[in-house]
ROLORO-500286 format. One record per residue: residue number from 1; residue in one letter; y, x, z of N, C-alpha, C, O, CB in turn. Coordinates in steps of 0.2 Angstrom, whole numbers. Last residue first. Glycine has a CB too. Layout:
 gudren voba nnorth neast   nup canorth caeast  caup cnorth ceast   cup onorth oeast   oup cbnorth cbeast  cbup
    NUM    A      Y     X     Z       Y      X     Z      Y     X     Z      Y     X     Z       Y      X     Z
...
This chain:
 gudren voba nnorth neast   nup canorth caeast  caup cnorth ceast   cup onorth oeast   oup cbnorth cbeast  cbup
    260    X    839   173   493     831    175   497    833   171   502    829   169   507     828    184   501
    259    X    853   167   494     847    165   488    841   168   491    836   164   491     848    168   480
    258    X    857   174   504     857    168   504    854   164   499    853   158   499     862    166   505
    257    X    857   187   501     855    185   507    852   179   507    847   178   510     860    186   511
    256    X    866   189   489     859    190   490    854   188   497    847   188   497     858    197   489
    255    X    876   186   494     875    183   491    867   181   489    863   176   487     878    185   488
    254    X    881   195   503     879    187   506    876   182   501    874   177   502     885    184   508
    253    X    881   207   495     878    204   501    877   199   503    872   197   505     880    206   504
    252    X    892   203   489     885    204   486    880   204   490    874   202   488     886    211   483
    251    X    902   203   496     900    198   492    893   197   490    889   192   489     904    198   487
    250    X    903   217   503     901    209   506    901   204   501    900   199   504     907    205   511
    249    X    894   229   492     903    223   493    899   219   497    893   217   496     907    217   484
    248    X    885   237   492     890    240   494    895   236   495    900   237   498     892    244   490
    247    X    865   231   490     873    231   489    880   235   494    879   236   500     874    223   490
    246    X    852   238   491     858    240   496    864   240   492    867   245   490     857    247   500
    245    X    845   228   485     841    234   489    848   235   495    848   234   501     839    243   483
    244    X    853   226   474     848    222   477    845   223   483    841   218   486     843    220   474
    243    X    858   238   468     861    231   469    860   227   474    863   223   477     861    227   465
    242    X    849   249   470     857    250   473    860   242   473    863   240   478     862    256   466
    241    X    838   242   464     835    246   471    846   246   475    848   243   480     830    257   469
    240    X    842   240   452     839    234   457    839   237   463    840   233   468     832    232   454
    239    X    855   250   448     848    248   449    847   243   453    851   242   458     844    254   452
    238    X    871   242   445     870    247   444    860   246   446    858   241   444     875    250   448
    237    X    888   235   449     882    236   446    879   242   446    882   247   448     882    234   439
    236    X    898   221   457     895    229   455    890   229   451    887   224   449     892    234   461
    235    X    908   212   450     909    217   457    907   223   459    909   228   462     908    213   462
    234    X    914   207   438     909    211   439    912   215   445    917   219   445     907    214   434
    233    X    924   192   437     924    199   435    917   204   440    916   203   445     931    201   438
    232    X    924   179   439     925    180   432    924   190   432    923   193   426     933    175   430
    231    X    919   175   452     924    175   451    929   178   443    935   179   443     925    176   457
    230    X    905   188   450     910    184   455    917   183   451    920   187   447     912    188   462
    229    X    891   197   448     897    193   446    901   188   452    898   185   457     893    188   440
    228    X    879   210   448     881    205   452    889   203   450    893   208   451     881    207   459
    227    X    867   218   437     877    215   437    878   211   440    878   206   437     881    212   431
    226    X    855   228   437     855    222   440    866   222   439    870   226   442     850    222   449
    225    X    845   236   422     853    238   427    856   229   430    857   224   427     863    241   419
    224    X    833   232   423     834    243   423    842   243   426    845   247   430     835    249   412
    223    X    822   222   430     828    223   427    830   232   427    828   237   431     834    218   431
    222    X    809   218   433     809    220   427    815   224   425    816   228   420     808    214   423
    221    X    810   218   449     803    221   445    808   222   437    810   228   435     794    213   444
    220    X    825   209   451     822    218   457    815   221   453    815   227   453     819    215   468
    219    X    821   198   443     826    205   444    826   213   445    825   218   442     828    205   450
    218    X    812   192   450     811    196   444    817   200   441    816   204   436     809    193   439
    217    X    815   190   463     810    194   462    809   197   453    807   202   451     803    190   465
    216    X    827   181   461     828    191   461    823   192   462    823   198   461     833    197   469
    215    X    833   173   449     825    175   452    827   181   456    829   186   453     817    178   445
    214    X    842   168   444     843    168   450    839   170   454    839   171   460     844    163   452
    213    X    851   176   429     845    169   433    846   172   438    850   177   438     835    168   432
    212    X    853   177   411     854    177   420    852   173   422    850   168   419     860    175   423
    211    X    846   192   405     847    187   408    850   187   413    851   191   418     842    185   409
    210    X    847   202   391     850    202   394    849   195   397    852   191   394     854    204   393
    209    X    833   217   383     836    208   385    842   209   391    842   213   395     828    203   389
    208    X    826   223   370     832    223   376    833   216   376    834   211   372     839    228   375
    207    X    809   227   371     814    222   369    819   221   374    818   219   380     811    216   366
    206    X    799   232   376     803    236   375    808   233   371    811   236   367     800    241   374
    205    X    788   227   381     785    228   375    792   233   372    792   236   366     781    221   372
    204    X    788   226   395     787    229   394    783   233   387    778   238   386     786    229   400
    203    X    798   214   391     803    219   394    796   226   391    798   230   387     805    217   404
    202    X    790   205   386     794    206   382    799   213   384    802   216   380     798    199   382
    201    X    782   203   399     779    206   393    782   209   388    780   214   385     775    203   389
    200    X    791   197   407     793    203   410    787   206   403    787   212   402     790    205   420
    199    X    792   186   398     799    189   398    798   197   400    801   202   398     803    185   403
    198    X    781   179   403     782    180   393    787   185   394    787   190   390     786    172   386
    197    X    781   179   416     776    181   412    778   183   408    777   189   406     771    178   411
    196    X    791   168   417     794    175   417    789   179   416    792   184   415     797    177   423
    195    X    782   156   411     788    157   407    790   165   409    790   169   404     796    151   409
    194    X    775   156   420     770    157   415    778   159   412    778   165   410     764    149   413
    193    X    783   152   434     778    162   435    775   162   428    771   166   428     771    164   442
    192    X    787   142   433     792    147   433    788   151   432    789   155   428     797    148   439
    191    X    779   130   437     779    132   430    783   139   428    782   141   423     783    126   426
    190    X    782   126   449     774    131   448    774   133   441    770   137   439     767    126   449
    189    X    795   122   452     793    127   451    787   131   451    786   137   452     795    129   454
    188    X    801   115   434     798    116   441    795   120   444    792   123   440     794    113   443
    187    X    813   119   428     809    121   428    806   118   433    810   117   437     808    125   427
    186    X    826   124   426     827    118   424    819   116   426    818   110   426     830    117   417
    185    X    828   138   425     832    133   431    830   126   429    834   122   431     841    133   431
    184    X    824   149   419     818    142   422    823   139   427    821   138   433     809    146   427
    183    X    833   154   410     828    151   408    822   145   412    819   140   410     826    157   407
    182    X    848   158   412     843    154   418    838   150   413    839   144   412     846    148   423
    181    X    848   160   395     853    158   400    850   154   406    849   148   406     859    153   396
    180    X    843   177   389     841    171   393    846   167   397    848   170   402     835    173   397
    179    X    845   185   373     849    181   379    847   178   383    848   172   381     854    178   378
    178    X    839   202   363     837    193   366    841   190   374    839   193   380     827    193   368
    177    X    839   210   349     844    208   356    841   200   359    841   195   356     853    207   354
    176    X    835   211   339     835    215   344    837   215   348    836   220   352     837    219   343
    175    X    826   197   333     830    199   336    828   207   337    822   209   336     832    194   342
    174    X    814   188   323     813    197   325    820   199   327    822   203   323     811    203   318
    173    X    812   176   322     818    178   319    819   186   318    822   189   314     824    174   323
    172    X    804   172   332     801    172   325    808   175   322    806   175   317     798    164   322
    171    X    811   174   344     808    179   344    803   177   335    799   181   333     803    180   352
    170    X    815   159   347     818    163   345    816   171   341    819   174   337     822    164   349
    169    X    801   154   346     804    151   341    811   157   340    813   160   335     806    143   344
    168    X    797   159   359     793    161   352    797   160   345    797   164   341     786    156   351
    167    X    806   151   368     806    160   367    802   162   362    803   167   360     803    165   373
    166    X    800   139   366     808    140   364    807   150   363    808   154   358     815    136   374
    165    X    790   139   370     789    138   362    798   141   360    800   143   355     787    128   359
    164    X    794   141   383     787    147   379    788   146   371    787   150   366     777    144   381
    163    X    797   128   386     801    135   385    799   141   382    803   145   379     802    138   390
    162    X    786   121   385     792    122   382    798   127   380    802   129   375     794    118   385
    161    X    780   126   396     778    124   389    783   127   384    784   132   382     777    116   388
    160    X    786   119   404     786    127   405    784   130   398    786   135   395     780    130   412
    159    X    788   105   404     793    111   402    792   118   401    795   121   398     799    111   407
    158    X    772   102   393     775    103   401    782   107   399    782   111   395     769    107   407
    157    X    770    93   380     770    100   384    776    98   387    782    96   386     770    107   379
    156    X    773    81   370     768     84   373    764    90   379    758    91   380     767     84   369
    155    X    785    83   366     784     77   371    777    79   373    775    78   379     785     69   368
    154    X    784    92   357     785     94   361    785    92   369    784    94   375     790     95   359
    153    X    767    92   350     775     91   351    777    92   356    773    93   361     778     85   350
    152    X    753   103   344     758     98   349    764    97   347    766   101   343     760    100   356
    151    X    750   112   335     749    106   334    754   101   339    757    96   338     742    104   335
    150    X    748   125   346     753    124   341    752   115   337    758   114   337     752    131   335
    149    X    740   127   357     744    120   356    752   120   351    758   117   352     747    118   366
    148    X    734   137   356     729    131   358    733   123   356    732   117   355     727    132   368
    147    X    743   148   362     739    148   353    735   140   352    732   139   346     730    155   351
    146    X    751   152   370     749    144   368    747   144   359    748   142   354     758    139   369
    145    X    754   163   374     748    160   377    748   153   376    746   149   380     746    160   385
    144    X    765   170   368     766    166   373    762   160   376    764   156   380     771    164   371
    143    X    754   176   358     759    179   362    762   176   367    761   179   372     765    182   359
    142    X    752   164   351     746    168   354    749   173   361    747   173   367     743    173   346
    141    X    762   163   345     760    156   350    754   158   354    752   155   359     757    149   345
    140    X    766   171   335     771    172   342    768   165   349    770   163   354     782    169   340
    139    X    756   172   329     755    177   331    758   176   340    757   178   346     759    183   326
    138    X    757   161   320     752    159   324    753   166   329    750   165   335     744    158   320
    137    X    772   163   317     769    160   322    766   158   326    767   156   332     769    158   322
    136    X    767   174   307     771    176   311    770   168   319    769   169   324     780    177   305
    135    X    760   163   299     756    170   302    759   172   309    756   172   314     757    177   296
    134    X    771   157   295     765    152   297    762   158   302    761   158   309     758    148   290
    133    X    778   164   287     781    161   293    773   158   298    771   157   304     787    155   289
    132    X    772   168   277     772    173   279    775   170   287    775   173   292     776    178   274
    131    X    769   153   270     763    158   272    766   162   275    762   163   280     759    161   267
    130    X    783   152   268     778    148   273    774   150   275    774   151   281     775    143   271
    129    X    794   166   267     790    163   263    788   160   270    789   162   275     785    168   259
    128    X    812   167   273     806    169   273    800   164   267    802   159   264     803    170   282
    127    X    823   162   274     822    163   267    815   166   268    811   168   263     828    169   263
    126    X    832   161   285     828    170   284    827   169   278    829   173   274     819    172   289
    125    X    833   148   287     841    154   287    838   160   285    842   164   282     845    157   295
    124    X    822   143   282     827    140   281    834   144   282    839   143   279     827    134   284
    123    X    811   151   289     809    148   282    818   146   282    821   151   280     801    139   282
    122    X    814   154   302     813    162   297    814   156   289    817   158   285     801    168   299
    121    X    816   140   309     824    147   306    822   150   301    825   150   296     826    154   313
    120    X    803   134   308     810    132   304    815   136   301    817   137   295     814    128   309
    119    X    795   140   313     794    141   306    799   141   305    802   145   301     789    138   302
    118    X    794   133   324     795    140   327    797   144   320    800   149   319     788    143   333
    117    X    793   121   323     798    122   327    799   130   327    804   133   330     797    119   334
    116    X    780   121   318     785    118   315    793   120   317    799   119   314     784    110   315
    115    X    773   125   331     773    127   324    777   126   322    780   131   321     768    126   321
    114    X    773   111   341     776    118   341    778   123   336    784   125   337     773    121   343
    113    X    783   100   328     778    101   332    779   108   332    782   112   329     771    100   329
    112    X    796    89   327     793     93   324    786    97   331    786    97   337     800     99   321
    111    X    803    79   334     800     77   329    796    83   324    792    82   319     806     74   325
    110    X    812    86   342     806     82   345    801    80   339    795    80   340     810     74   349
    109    X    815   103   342     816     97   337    809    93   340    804    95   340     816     99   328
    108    X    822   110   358     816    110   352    816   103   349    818    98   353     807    110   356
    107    X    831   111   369     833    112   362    828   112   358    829   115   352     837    118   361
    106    X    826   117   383     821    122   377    824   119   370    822   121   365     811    120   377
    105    X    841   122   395     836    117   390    833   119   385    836   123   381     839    112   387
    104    X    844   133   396     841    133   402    837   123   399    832   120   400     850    133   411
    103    X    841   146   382     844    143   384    839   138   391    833   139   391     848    139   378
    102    X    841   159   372     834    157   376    839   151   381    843   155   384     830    165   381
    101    X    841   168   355     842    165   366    840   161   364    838   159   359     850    163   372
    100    X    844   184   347     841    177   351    842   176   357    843   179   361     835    176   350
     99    X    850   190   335     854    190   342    847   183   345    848   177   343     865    188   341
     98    X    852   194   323     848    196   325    848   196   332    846   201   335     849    200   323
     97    X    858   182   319     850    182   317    846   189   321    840   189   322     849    182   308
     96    X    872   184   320     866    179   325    860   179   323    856   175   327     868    171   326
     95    X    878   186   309     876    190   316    871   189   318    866   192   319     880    190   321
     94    X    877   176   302     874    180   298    872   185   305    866   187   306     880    182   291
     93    X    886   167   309     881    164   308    875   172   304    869   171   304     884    158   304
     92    X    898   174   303     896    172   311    887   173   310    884   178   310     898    161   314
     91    X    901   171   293     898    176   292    896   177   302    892   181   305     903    181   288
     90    X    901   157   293     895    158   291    893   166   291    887   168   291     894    154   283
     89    X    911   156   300     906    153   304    900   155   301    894   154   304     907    145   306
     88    X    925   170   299     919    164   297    915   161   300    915   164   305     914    164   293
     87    X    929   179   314     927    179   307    925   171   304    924   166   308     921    185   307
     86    X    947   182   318     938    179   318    935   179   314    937   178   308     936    174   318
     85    X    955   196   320     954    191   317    947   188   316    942   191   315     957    192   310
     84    X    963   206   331     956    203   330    958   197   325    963   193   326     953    200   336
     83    X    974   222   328     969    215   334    963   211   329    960   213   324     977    206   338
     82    X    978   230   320     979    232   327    977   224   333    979   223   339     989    235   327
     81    X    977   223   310     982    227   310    983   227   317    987   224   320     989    225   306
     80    X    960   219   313     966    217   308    972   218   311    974   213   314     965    210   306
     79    X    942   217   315     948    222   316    955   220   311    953   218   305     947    231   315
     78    X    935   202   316     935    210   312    941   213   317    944   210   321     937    211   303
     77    X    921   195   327     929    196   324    928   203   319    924   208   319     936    198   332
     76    X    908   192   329     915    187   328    919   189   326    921   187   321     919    183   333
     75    X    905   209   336     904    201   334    909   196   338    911   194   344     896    199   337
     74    X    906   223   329     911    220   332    909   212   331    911   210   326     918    223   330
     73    X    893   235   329     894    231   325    899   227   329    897   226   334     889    228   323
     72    X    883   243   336     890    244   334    895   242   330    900   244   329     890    248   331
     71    X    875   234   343     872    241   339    876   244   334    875   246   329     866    239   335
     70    X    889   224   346     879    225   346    878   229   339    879   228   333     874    215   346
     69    X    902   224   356     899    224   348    889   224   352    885   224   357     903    234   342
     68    X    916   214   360     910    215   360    906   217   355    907   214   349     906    210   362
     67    X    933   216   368     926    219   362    922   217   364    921   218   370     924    228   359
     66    X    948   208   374     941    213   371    938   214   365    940   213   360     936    212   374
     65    X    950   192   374     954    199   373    948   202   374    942   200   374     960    201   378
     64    X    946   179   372     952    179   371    956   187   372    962   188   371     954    174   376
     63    X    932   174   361     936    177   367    941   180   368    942   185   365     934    181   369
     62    X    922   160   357     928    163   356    927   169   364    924   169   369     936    157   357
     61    X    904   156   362     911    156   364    917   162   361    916   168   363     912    154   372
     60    X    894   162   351     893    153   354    902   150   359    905   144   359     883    153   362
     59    X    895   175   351     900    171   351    898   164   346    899   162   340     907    176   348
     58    X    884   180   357     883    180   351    887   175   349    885   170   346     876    179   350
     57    X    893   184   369     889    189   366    886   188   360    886   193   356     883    190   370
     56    X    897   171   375     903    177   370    900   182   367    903   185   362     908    182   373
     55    X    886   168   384     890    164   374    893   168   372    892   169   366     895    157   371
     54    X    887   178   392     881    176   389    883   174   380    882   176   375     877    169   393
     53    X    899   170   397     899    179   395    894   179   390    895   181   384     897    185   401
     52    X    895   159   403     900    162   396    902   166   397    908   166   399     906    159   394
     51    X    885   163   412     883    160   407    889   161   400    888   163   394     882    151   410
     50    X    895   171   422     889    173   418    886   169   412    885   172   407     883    173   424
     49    X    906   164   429     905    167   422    899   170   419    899   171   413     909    172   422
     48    X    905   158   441     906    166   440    907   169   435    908   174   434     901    170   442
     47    X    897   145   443     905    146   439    909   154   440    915   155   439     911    141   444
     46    X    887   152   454     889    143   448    895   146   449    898   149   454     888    132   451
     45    X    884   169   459     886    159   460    887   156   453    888   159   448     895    157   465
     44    X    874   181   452     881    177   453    880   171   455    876   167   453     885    176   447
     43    X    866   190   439     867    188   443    876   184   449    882   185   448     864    194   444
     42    X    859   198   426     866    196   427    864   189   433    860   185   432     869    193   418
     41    X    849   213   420     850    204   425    856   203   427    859   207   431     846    203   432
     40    X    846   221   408     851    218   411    850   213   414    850   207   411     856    217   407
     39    X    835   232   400     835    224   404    840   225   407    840   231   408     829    222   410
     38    X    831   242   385     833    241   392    833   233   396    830   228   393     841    243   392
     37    X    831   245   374     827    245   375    824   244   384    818   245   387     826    250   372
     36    X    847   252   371     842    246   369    833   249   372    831   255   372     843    244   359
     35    X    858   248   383     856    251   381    851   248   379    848   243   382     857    256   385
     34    X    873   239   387     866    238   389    862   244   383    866   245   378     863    228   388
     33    X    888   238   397     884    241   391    875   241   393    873   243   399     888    250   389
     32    X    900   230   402     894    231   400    892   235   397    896   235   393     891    227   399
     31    X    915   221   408     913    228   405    906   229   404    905   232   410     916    234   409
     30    X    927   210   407     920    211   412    920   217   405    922   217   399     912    201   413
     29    X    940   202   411     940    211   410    934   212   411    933   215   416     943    215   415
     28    X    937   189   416     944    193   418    944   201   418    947   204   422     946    192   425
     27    X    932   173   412     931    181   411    935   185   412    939   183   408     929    183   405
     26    X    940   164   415     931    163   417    932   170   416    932   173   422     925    158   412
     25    X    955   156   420     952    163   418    947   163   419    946   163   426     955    168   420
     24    X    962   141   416     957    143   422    954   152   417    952   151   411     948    135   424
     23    X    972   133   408     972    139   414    968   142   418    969   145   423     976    138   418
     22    X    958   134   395     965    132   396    968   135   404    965   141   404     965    124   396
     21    X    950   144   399     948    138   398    955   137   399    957   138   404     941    134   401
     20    X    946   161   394     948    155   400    948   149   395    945   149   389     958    156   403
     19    X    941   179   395     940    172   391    943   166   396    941   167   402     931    170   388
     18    X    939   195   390     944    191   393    942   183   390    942   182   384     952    193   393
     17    X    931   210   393     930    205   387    934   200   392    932   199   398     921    203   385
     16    X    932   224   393     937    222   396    936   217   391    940   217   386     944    226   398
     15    X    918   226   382     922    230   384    930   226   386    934   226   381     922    235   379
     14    X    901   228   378     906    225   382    912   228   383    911   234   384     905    224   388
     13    X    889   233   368     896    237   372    900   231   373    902   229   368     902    244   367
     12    X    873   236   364     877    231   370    882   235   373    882   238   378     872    229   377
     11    X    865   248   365     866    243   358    871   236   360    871   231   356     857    240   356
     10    X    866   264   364     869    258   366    869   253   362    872   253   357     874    258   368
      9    X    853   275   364     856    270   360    857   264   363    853   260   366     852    268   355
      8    X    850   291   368     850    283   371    854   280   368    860   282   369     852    282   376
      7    X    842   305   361     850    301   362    850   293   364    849   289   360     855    300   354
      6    X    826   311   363     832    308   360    838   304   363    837   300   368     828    303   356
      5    X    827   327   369     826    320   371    831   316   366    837   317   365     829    318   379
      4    X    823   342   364     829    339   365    825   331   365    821   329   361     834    341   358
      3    X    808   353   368     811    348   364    817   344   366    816   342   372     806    344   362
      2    X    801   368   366     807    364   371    811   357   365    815   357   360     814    373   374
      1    X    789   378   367     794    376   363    797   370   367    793   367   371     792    373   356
């Protein structure tokens, strides 16, 4: 007996997504689709657009023409007589729960302790119960090898630390979609290989993610579709092995060249 493969679920459609900053054009038609259960690394020089593409995804930034949806859904905007109207900030706000990131600062409440930081969202936007949040924590502190230092603050823990609480904290919310904006640029670098640890687990526990960073060793291992960026528009894409392996544009090429 012969069984049919299940249908691949895009859960990430981009589509000719346009955004500027008064006359500077950052996004100039960028096109994605990330399939769920997948890794997108987003790749590129400073000011390529990667990071504000990133925000238009759980529109943290407007966008001035296209689509983005997630898992079919059109985020920020509705449809309205043949274009876009925005939506609310609260029904905004309603999207984004299923949407987490991961930013290149960990943004953790100094005044709150790992635990406390990671309980906040599910208990205060989820409506979750304490007790059911507390569990869910001790689970995500365990998961990000810091079961030992949920009591800490934040001032207490190394950035890499930090960041681990920051990705538990989003991942208490149960996204489907998770954003990393250069998670370890800010990092030092012995701290960098405990943070992309949590990420390549997160990949091979089959949570779609899309990051940008600069790592191409973790690129080239975790990612399924590597998007080299320039100058607001996607120059190519496609496997780590076809991007990273053997780019087709001189751009891409030197690009890669000169970060290894």
């Amino acid at each position: 007996m012969t069984t049919t493969p299940s249908p691949t679920l895009t859960l990430v459609d981009a589509r000719q997504v346009r955004k500027s900053f008064g006359t500077h054009r950052v996004l100039d038609g960028i096109d994605l689709r990330v399939d769920q259960g997948s890794v997108a690394c987003l790749l590129g020089p400073s000011g390529s657009g990667k990071s504000t593409f990133l925000r238009c995804i759980n529109h943290l930034e407007s966008i001035d023409g296209g689509r983005i949806l997630v898992d079919g859904e059109l985020i920020g905007y509705r449809e309205h007589r043949g274009g876009l109207r925005e939506m609310r900030p609260r029904e905004v706000a309603v999207q984004r729960r299923s949407i987490g990131m991961v930013f290149q600062r960990f943004h953790l409440f100094p005044h709150l302790t790992a635990r406390e930081n990671i309980i906040e969202a599910p208990m205060r936007v989820a409506g979750r119960r304490r007790a059911d949040a507390l569990v869910d924590a001790r689970e995500l502190l365990d998961r990000v090898g810091l079961a030992d230092h949920a009591d800490h603050y934040p001032a207490q823990l190394s950035g890499g630390q930090q960041q681990r609480v920051a990705i538990a904290r989003a991942l208490a919310m149960r996204p489907q979609l998770m954003l990393f904006d250069e998670p370890t640029s800010a990092l030092d670098p012995e701290l960098v290989g405990d943070v992309l640890g949590v990420m390549r687990d997160l990949a091979r526990d089959g949570m779609t993610m899309i990051v940008v960073t600069h790592e191409i060793g973790f690129a080239r291992e975790v990612a399924d579709t590597v998007v080299f960026m320039d100058a607001g528009v996607v120059v190519e894409a496609g496997t780590p092995d076809e991007v990273i392996g053997a780019p087709r544009h001189e751009r891409t090429r030197a690009f890669i060249e000169s970060v290894l």
